[in-house]
N, C-alpha and C positions, 0 to 999 in steps of 0.2 A: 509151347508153340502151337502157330493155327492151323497150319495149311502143310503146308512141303518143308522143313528143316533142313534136310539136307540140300536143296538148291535152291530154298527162297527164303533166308533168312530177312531178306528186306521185304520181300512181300508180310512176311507176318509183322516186322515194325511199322508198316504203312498203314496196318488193318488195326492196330490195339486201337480200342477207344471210339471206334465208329459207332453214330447213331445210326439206325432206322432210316434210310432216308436218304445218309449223307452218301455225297459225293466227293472221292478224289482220285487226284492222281499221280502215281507214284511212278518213281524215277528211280531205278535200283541200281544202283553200280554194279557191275560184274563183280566186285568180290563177294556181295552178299546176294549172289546168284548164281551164274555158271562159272566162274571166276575165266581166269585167264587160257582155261581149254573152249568151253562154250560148248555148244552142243549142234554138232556140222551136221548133215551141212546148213539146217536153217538159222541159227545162231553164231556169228562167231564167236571169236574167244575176246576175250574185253569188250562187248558189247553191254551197254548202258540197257536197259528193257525200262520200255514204260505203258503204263499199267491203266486203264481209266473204270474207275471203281464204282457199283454204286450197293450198297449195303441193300436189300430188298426183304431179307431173312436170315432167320439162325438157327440153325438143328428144325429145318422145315418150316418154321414160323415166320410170320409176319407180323405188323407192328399192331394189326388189330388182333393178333392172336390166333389167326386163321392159318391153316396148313397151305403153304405157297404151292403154286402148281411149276410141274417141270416147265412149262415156259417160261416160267418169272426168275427162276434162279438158274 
């Protein structure tokens, strides 16, 4: 797994396979999220979360190989 396992297992199925670059946006069901508790009060429970992505770096890197600064990531 990439990120959070235990509350975003759709966040990591959204992310496998992104280039450099790309952009998306993911739509996670509550069950492969906060499922049906949510997390109160900002989230309810069965709440859909969506996501707008954009790949920039990986373990610090960017696509020229440069160390990304805190801003960019």
């Amino acid at each position: 797994m990439l990120l959070f396992k235990p509350l975003f297992v759709g966040w990591d199925q959204g992310l496998l396979g992104m280039c450099f670059g790309e952009k998306r946006q993911l739509k996670i069901l509550a069950k492969l999220a906060y499922g049906p508790q949510g997390s109160l009060p900002t989230i309810p429970g069965g709440a859909t979360l969506i996501f707008d992505t954009e790949l920039v770096a990986v373990n610090g890197k960017t696509a020229s190989g440069e160390n990304a600064s805190d801003s960019e990531i």
